[in-house]
Backbone as CSV, one residue per row, in Angstrom:
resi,resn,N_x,N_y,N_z,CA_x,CA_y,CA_z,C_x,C_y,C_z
1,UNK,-46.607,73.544,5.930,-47.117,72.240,6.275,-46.825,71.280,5.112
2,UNK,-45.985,70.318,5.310,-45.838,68.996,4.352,-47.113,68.025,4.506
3,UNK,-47.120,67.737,3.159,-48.262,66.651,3.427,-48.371,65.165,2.662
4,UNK,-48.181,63.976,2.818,-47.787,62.926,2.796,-48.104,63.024,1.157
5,UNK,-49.601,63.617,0.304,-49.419,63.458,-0.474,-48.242,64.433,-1.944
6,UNK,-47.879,64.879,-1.069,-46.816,66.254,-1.815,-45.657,65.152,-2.066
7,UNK,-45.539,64.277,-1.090,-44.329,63.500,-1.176,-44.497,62.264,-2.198
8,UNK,-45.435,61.860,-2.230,-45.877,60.652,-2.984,-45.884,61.607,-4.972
9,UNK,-46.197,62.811,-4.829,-46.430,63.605,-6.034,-44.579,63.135,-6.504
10,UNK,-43.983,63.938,-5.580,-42.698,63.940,-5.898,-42.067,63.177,-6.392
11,UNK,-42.045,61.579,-5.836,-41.503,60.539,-5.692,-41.972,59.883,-6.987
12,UNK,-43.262,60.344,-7.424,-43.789,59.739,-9.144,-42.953,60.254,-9.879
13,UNK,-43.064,61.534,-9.658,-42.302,62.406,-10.859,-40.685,62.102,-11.231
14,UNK,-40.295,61.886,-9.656,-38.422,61.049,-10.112,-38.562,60.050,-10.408
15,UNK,-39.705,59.001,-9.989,-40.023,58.057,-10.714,-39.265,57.740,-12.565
16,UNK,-40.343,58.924,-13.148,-40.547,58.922,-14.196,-39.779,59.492,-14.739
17,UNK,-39.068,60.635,-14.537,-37.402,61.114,-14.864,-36.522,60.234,-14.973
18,UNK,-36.479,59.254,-13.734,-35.368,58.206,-14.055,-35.831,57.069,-14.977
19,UNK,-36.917,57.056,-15.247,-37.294,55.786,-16.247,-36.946,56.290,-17.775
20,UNK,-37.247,57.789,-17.905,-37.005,58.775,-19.124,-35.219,58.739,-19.489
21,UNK,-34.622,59.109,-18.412,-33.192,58.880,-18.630,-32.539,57.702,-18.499
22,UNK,-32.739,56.875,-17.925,-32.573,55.317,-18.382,-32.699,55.061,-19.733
23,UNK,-33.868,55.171,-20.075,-34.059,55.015,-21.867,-33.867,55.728,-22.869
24,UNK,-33.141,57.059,-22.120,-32.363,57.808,-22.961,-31.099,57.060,-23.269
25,UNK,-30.268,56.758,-22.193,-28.995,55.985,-21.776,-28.974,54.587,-22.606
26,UNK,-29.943,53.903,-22.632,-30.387,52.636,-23.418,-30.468,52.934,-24.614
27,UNK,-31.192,53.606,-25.125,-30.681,54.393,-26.734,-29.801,54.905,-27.113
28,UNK,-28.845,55.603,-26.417,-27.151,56.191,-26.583,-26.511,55.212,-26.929
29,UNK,-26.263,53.934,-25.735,-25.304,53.221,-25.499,-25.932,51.845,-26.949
30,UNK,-27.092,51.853,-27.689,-27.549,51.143,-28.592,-27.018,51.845,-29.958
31,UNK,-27.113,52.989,-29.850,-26.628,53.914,-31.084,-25.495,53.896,-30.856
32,UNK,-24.517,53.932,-29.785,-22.822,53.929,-29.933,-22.322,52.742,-30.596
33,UNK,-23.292,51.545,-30.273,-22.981,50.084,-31.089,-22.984,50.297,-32.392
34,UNK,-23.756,50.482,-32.919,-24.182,50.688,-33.823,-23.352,51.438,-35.343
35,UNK,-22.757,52.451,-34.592,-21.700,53.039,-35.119,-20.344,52.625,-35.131
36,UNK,-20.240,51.875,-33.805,-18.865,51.361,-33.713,-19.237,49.960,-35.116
37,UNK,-19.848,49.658,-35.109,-20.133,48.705,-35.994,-19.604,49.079,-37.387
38,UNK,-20.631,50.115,-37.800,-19.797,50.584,-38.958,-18.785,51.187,-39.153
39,UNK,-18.290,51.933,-38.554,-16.759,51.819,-38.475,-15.586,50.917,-38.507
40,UNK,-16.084,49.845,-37.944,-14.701,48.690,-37.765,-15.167,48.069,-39.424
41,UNK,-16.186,47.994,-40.212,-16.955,47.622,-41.037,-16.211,48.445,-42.299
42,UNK,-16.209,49.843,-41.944,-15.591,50.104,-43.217,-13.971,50.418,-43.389
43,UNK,-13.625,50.098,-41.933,-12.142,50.420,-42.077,-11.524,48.859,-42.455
44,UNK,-12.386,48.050,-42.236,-11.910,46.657,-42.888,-11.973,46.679,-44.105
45,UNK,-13.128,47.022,-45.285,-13.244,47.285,-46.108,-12.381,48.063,-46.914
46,UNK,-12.172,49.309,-46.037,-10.868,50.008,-46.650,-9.763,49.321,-46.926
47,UNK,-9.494,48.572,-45.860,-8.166,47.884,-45.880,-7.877,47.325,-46.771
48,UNK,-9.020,46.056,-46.969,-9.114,45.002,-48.193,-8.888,45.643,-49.172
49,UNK,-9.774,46.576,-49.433,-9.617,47.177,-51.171,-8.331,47.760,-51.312
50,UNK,-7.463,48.214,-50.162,-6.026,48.845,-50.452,-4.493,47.273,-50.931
51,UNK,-5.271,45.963,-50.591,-4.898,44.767,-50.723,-4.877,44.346,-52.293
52,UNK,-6.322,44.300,-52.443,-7.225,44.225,-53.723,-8.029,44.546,-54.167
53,UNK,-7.521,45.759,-55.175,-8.267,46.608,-55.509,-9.665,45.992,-56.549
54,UNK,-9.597,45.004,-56.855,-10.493,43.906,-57.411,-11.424,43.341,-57.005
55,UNK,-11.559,42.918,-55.864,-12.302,42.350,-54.815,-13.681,42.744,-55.165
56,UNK,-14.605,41.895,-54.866,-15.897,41.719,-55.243,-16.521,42.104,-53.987
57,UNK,-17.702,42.296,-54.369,-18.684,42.995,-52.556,-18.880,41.685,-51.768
58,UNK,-19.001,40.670,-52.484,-19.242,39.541,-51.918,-17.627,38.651,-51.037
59,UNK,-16.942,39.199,-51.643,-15.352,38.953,-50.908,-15.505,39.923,-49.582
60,UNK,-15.990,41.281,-49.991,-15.620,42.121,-48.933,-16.800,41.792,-47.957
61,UNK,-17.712,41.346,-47.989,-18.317,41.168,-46.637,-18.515,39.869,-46.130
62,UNK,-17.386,38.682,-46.834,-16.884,37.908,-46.234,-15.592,38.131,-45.466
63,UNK,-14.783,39.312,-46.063,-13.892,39.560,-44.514,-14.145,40.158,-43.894
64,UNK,-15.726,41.035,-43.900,-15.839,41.766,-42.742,-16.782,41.107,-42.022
65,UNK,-17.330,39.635,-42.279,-17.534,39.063,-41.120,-16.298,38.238,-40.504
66,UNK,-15.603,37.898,-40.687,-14.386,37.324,-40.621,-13.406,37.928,-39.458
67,UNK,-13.671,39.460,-40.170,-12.770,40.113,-39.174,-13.554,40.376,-38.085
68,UNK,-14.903,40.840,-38.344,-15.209,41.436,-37.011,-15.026,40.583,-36.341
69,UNK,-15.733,38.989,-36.627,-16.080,37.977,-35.426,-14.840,37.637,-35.066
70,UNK,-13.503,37.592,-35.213,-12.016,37.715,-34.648,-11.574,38.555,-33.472
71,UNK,-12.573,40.147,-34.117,-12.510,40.736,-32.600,-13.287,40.567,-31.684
72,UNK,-14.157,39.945,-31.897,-15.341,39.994,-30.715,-14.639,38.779,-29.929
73,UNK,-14.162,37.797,-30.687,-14.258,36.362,-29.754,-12.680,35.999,-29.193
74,UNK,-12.720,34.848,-29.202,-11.449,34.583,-27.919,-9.704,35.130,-28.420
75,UNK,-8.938,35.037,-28.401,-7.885,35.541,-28.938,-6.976,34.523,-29.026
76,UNK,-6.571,34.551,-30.337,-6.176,32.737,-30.326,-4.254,33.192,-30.312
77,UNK,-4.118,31.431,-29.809,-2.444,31.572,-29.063,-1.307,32.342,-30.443
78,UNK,-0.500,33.370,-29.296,0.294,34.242,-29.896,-0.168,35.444,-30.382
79,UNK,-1.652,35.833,-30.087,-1.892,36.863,-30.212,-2.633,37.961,-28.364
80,UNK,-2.882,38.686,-28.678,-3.089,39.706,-27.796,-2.062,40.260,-26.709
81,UNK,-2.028,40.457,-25.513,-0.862,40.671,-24.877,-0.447,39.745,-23.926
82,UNK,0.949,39.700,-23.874,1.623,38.672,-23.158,1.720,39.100,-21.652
């Protein structure tokens, strides 16, 4: 015998599974930023210092805002693909 409230039990519980893995998914995809961040962060850094090996911290995280915000935003004429 099914009984209306067995179903309503059920229906909380996926409820709450999918609210659990949602905000699992929301924390992954926040932590993948996050990393991609520092990565593009220190491979710019790398770069620079292979340029100039001199460079001050204050140089280097003026081109690594420089660079990042280049990739994030529009792609200016003669660059990206034709």
């Amino acid at each position: 015998m099914f009984l209306i409230s067995d179903s309503f039990v059920q229906m909380g519980f996926r409820d709450l599974t999918d609210q659990r893995i949602g905000h699992i998914i929301k924390l992954e995809g926040q932590r993948e930023e996050r990393i991609k961040r520092m990565v593009i962060s220190l491979g710019i850094k790398l770069a620079e210092k292979e340029k100039n090996l001199d460079i001050s911290e204050e140089e280097l995280q003026k081109a690594v805002k420089e660079k990042a915000s280049e990739l994030v935003g529009i792609l200016k004429e003669g660059q990206g693909l034709d």
